[in-house]
TIVO-2410 file (N, C-alpha, C; in nm, 3 decimals):
# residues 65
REC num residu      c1      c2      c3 atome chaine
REC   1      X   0.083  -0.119   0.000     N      A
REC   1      X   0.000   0.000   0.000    CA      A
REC   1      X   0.087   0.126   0.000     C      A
REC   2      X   0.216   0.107   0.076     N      A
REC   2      X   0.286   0.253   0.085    CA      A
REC   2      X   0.314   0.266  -0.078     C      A
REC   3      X   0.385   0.174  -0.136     N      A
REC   3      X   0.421   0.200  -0.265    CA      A
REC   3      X   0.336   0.251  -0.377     C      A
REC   4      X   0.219   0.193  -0.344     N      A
REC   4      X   0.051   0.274  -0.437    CA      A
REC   4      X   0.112   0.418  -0.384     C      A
REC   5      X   0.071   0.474  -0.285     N      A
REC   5      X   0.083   0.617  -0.257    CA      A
REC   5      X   0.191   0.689  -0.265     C      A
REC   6      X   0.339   0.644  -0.276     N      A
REC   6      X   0.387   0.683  -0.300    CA      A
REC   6      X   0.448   0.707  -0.475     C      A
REC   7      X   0.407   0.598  -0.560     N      A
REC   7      X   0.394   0.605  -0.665    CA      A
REC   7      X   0.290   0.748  -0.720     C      A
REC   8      X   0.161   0.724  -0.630     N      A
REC   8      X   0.058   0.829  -0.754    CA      A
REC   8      X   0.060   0.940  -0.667     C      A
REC   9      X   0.143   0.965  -0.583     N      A
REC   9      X   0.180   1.126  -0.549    CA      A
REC   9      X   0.272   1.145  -0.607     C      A
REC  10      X   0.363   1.051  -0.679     N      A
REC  10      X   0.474   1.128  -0.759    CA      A
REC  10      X   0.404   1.119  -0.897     C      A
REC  11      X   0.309   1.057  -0.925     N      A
REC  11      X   0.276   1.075  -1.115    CA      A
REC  11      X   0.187   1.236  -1.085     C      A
REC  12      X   0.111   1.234  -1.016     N      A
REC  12      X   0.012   1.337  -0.986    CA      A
REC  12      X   0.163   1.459  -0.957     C      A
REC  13      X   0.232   1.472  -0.883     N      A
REC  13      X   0.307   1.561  -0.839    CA      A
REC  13      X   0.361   1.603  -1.039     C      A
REC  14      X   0.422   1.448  -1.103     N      A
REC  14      X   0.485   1.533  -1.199    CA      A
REC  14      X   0.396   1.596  -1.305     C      A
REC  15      X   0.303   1.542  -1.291     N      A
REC  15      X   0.136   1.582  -1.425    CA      A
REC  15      X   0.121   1.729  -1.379     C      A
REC  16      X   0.108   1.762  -1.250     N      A
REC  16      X   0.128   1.920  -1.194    CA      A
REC  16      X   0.226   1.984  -1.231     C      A
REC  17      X   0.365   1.939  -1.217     N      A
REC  17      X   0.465   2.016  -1.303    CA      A
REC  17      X   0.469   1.995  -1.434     C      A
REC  18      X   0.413   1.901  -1.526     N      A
REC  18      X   0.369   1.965  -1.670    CA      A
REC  18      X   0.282   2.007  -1.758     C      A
REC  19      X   0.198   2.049  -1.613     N      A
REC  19      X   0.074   2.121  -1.651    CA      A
REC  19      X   0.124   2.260  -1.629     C      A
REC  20      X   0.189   2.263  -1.515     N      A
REC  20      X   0.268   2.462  -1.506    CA      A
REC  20      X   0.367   2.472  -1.650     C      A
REC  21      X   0.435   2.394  -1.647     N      A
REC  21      X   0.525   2.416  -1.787    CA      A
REC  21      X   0.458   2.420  -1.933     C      A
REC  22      X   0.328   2.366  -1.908     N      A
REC  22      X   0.317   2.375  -2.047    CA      A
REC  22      X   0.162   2.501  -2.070     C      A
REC  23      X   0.136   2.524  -1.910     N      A
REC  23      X   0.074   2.675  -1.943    CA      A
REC  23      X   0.155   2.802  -1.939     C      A
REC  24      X   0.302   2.782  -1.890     N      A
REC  24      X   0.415   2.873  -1.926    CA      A
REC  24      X   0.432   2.852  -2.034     C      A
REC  25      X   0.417   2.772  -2.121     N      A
REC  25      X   0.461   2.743  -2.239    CA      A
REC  25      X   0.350   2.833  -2.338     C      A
REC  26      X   0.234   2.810  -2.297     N      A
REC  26      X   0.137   2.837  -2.405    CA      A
REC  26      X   0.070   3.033  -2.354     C      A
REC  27      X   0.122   3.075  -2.280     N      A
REC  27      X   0.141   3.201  -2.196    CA      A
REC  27      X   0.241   3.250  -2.297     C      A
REC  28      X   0.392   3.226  -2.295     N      A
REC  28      X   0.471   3.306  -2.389    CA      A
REC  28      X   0.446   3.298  -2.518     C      A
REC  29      X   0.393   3.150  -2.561     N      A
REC  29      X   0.361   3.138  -2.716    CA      A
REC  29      X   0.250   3.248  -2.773     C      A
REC  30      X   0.167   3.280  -2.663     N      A
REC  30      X   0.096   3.372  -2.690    CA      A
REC  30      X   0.128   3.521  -2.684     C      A
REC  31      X   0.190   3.589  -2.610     N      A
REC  31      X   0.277   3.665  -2.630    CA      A
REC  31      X   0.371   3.711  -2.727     C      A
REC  32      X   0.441   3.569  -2.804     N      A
REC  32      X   0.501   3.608  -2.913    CA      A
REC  32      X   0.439   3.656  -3.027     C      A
REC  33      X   0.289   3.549  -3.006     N      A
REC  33      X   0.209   3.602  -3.177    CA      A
REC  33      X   0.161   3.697  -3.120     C      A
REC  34      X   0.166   3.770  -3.038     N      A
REC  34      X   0.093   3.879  -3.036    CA      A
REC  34      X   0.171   4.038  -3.079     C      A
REC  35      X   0.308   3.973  -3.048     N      A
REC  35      X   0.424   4.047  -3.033    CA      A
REC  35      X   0.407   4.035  -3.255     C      A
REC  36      X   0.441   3.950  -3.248     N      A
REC  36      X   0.493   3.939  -3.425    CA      A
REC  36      X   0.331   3.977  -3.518     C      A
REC  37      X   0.236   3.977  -3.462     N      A
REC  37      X   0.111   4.054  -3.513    CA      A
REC  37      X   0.113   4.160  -3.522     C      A
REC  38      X   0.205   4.244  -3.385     N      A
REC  38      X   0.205   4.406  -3.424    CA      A
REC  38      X   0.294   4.459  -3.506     C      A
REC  39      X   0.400   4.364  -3.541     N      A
REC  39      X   0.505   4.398  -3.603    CA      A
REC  39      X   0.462   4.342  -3.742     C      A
REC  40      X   0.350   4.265  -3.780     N      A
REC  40      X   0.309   4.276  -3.870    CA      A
REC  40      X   0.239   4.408  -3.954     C      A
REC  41      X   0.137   4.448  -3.882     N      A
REC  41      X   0.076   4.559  -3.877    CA      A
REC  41      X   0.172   4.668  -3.874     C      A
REC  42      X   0.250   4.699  -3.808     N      A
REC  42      X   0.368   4.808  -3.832    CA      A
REC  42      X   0.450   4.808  -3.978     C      A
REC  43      X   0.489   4.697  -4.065     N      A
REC  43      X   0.512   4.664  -4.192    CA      A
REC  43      X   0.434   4.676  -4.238     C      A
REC  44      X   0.320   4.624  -4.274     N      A
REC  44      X   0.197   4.680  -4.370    CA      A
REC  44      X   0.193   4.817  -4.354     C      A
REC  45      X   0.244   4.900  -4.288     N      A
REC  45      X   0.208   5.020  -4.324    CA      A
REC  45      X   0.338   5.043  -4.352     C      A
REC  46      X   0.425   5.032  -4.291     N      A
REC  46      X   0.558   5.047  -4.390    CA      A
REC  46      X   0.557   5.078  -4.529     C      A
REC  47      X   0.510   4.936  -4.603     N      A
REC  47      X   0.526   4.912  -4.690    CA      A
REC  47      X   0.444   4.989  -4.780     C      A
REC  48      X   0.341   4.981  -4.699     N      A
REC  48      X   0.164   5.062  -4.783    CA      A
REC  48      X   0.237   5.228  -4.831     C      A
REC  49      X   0.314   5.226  -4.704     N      A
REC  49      X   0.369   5.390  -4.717    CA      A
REC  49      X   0.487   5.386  -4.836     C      A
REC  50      X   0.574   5.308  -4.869     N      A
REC  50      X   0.683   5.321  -4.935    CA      A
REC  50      X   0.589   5.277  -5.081     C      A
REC  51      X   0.470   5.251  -5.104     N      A
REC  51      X   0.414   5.202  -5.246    CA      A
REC  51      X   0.388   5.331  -5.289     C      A
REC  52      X   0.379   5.432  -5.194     N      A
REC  52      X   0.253   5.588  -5.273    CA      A
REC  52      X   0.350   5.645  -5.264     C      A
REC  53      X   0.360   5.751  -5.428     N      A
REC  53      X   0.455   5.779  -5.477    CA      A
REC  53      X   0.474   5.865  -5.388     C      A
REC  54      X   0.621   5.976  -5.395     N      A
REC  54      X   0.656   6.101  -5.306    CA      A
REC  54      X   0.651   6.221  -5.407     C      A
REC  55      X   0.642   6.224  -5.504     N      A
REC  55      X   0.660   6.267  -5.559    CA      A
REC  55      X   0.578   6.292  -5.724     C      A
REC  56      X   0.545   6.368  -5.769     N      A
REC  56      X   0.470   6.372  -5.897    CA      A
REC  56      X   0.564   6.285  -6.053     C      A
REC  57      X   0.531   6.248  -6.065     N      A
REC  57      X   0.589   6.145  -6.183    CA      A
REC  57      X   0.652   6.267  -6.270     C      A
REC  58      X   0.617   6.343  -6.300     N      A
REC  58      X   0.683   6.460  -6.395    CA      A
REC  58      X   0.816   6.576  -6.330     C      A
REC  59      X   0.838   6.512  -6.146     N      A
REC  59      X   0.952   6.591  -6.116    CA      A
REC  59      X   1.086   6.523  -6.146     C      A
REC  60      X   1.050   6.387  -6.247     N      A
REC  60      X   1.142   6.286  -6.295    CA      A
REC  60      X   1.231   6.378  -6.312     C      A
REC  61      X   1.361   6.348  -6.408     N      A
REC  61      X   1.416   6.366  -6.528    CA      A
REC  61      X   1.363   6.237  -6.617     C      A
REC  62      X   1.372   6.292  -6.753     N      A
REC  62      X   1.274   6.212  -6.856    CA      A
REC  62      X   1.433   6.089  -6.903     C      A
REC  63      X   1.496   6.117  -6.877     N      A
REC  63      X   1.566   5.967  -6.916    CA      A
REC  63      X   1.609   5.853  -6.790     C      A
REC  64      X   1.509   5.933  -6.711     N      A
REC  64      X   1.521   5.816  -6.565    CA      A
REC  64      X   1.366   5.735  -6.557     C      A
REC  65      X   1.303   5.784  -6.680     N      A
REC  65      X   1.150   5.726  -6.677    CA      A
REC  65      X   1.161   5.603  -6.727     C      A
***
């Protein structure tokens, strides 16, 4: 009987420590996409911004057209 209890307080003890590790786990994972979502959104406008011209197409010089 000691060995029953001492067995399923240690499976139960370690199922508790990989239940904390793997909601630390899924805590930062979430964090990161949240992190790399804004930095998505910060590029899309980047980019949105570097597509519209600066300038009028005719302040060219005509052999750079």
């Amino acid at each position: 009987m000691l060995w029953f209890l001492l067995w399923f307080v240690l499976v139960v003890a370690a199922a508790a420590f990989l239940g904390y590790l793997a909601l630390h786990l899924y805590r930062k994972a979430k964090a990161l996409m949240r992190e790399a979502a804004a930095a998505s959104d910060r590029l899309g406008e980047i980019t949105a911004a570097m597509d519209q011209p600066s300038a009028p197409r005719d302040a060219y010089r005509s052999d750079l057209r």
